[in-house]
C-alpha positions as CSV (number, residue, x, y, z in Angstrom):
1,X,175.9,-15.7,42.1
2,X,173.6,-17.2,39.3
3,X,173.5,-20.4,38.0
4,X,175.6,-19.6,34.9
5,X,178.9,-18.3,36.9
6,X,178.8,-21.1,38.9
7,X,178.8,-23.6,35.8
8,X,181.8,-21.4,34.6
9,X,183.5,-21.7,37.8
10,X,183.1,-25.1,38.2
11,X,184.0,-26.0,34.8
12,X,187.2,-23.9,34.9
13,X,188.3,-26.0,38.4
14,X,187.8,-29.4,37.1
15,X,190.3,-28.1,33.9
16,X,192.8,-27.6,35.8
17,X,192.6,-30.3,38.3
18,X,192.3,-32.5,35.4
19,X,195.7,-30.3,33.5
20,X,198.5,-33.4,33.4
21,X,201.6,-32.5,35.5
22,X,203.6,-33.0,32.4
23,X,202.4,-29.9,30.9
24,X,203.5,-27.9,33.8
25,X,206.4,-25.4,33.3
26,X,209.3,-25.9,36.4
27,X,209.4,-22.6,38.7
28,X,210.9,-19.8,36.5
29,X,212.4,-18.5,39.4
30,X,216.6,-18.8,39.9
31,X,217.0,-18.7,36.4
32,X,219.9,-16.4,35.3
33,X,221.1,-16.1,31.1
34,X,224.2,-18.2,30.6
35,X,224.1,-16.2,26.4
36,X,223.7,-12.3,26.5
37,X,222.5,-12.0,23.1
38,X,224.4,-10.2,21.6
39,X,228.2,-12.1,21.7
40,X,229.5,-15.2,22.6
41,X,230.5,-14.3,25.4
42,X,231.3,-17.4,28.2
43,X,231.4,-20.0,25.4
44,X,233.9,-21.4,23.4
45,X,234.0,-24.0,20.0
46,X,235.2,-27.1,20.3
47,X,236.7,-29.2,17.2
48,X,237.4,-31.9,19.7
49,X,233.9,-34.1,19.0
50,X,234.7,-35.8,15.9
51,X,232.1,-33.8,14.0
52,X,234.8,-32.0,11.8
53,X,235.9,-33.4,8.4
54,X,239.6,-34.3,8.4
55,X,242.0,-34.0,10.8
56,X,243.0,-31.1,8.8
57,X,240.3,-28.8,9.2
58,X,238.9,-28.6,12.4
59,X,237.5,-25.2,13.0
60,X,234.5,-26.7,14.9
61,X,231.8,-25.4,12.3
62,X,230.8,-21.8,12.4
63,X,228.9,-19.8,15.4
64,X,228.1,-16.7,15.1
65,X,225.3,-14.2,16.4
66,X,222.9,-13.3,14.7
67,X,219.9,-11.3,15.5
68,X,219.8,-12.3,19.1
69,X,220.8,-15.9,18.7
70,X,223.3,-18.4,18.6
71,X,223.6,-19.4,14.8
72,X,225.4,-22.3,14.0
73,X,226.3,-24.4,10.7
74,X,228.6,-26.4,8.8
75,X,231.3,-24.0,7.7
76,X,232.4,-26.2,4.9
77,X,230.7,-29.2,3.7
78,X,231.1,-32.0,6.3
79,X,232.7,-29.8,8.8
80,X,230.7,-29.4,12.2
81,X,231.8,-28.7,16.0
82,X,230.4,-27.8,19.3
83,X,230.0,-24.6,21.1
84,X,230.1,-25.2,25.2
85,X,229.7,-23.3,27.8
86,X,233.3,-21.9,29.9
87,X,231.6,-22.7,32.9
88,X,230.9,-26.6,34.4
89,X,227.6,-27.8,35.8
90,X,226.6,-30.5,38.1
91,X,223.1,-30.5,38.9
92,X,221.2,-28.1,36.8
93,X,218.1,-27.5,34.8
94,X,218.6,-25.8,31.3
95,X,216.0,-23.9,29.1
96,X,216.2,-22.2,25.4
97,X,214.5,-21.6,22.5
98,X,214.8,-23.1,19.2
99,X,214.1,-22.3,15.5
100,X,216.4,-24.4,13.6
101,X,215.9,-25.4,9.9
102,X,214.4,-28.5,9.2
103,X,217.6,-30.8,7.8
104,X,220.6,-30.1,10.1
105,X,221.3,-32.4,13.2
106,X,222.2,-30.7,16.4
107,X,222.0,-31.4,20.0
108,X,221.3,-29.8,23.9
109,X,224.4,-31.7,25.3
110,X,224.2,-31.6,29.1
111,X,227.3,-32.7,31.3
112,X,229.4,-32.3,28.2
113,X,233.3,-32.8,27.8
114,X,235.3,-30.9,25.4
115,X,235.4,-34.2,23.1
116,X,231.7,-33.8,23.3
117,X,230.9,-36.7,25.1
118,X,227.3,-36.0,27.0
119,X,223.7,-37.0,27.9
120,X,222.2,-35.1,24.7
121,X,218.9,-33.8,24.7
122,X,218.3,-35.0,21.2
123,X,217.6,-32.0,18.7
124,X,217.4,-34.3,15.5
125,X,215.5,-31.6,13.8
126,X,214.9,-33.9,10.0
127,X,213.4,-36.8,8.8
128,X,213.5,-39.3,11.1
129,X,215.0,-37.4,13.8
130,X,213.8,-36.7,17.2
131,X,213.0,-33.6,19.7
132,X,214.4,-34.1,23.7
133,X,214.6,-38.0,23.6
134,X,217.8,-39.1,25.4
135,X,221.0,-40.0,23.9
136,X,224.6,-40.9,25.2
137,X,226.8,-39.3,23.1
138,X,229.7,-40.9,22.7
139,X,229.1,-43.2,25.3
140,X,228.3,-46.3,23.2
141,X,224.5,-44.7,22.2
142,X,223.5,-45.6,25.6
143,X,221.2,-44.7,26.6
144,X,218.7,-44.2,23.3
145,X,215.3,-43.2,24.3
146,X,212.9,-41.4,22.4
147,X,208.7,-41.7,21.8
148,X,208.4,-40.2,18.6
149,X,210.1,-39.9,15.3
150,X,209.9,-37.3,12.0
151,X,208.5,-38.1,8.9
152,X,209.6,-36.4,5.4
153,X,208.5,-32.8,7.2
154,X,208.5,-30.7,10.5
155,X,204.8,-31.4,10.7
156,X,204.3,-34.9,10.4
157,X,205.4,-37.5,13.0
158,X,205.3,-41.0,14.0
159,X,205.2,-43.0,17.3
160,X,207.8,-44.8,18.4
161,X,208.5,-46.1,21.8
162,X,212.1,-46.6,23.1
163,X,211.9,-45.2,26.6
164,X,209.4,-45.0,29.5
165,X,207.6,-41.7,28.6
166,X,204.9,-42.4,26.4
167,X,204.7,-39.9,23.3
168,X,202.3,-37.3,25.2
169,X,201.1,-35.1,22.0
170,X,199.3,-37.4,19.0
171,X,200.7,-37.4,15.8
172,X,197.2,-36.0,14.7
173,X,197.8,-33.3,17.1
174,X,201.4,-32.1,16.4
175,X,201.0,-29.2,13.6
176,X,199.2,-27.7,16.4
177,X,201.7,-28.5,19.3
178,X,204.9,-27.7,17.5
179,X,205.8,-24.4,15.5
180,X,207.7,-24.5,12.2
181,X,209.3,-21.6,11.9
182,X,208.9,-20.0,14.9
183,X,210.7,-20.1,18.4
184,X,209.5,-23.1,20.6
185,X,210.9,-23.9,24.0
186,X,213.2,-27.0,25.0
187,X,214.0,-27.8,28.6
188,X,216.1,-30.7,30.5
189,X,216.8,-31.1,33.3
190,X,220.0,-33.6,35.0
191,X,220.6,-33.9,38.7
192,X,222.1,-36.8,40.5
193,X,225.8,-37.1,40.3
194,X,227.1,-39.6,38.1
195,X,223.8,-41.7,38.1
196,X,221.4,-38.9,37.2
197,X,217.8,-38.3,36.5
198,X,217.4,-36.6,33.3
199,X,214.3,-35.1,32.4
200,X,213.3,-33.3,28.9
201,X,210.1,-31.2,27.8
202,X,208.9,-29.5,25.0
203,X,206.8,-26.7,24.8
204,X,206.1,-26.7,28.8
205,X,204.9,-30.5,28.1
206,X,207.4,-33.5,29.7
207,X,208.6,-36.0,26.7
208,X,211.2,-38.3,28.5
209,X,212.0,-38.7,32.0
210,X,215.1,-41.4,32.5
211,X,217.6,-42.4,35.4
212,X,221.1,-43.9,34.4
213,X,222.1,-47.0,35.6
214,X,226.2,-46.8,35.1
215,X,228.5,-44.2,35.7
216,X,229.6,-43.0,32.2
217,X,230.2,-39.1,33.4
218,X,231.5,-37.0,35.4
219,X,229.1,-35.4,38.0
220,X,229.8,-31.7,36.5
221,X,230.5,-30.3,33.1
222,X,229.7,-28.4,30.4
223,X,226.3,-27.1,28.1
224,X,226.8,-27.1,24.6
225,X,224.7,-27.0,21.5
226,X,226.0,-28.9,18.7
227,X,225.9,-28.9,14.8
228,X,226.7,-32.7,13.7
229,X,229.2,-33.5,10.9
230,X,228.5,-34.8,7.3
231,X,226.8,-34.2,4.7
232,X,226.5,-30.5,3.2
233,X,224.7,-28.1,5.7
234,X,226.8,-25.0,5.3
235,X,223.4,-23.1,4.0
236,X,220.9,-24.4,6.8
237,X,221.4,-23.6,10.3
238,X,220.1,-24.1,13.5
239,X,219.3,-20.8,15.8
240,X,218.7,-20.9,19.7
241,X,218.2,-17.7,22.1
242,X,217.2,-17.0,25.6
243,X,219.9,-19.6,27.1
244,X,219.0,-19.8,31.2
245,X,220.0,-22.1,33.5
246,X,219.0,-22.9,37.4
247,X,221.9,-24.5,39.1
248,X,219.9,-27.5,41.4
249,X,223.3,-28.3,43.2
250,X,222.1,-26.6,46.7
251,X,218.6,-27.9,46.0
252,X,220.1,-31.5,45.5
253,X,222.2,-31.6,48.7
């Protein structure tokens, strides 16, 4: 072996001993698709949240498939909803793809009740929103963790530290980390009855990691994905696809 293959070599080991375990994917394996693509099969909409209008209209926003993904957005002005899964979870670990507009609020709601009250795995996609902080939804705001926030685009971010998780992707390094535009993976996990762990990533790449401290939640419930109320946003919309799900309950006993 010459001199220059073993440079190579050695360079490529010390990479990826040196790669941080926050940019590791979870195993892929035990993964099955809780959205088939193509209907909505397995989920239902919820007008329960408080995200719809008036008491008068509470359709729950519109969801609808479109080209292979679960569309969702303000069906009148002011008027949003949930859509959740038919089936509960307990311990689980979730992962989808997102390609939302930039301007509409939504939400991965883990452990979610009908009235849409959840740990949310923030998807704040608009100025001064956030991506996979933790948020208790409808639990008071508690807990409210997050390490980054958005400025007046998709590109541009600040720091910001409320929670334990340091923000592990600059600002100055974001265009290249995050994809406008294009499909970019989210990921959470929750186990741990009703004191769980909850863990979020972006892009293979860990963002927040928390452990509750009161029981606000039942140990099981739903997944739903969430288009917030207010405002006008029946012309933007928020798109996710290649919905899977590993149940950890066997794993966690």
């Amino acid at each position: 072996m010459n001199t220059n293959v073993r440079l190579h070599i050695a360079i490529a080991a010390l990479f990826l001993a040196s790669w941080p375990a926050s940019a590791q994917k979870s195993d892929e394996s035990g993964f099955v698709p809780i959205f088939d693509g193509a209907t909505l099969k397995g989920w239902h909409v919820s007008s329960a949240s408080g995200h719809s209008r008036t008491s008068e209209h509470k359709s729950g926003g519109r969801w609808v498939v479109e080209n292979g993904a679960i569309t969702g957005s303000q069906d009148i002005p002011g008027n949003g909803g949930l859509i959740i899964t038919d089936e509960k979870f307990g311990d689980f670990e979730v992962v989808l793809e997102m390609n939302n507009d930039f301007g509409p609020d939504s939400g991965l709601f883990l452990r979610c009740t009908e009235d849409g009250k959840c740990y949310q795995a923030m998807i704040d996609y608009h100025a001064k929103g956030n991506l996979m902080g933790i948020y208790g939804e409808g639990l008071g705001g508690k807990p409210h963790l997050r390490n980054f926030s958005f400025l007046d685009a998709p590109e541009k971010i600040e720091v910001e530290t409320r929670g334990p998780v340091p923000l592990p992707v600059s600002p100055e390094k974001w265009p290249d980390f995050w994809h406008h535009g294009q499909w970019n993976e989210f990921r959470a996990r929750i186990t741990g009855g009703e004191l769980p762990t909850i863990t979020t990533w972006i892009n293979g790449v860990k963002f927040m990691e928390w452990t509750e401290t009161e029981k606000r939640l039942p140990a099981a419930n739903g997944i739903a994905l969430q288009v917030h109320g207010g405002g006008d946003f029946t012309k933007q919309f928020v798109r996710y696809r290649n919905i899977r799900v590993k149940s950890l309950d066997a794993a966690a006993k």
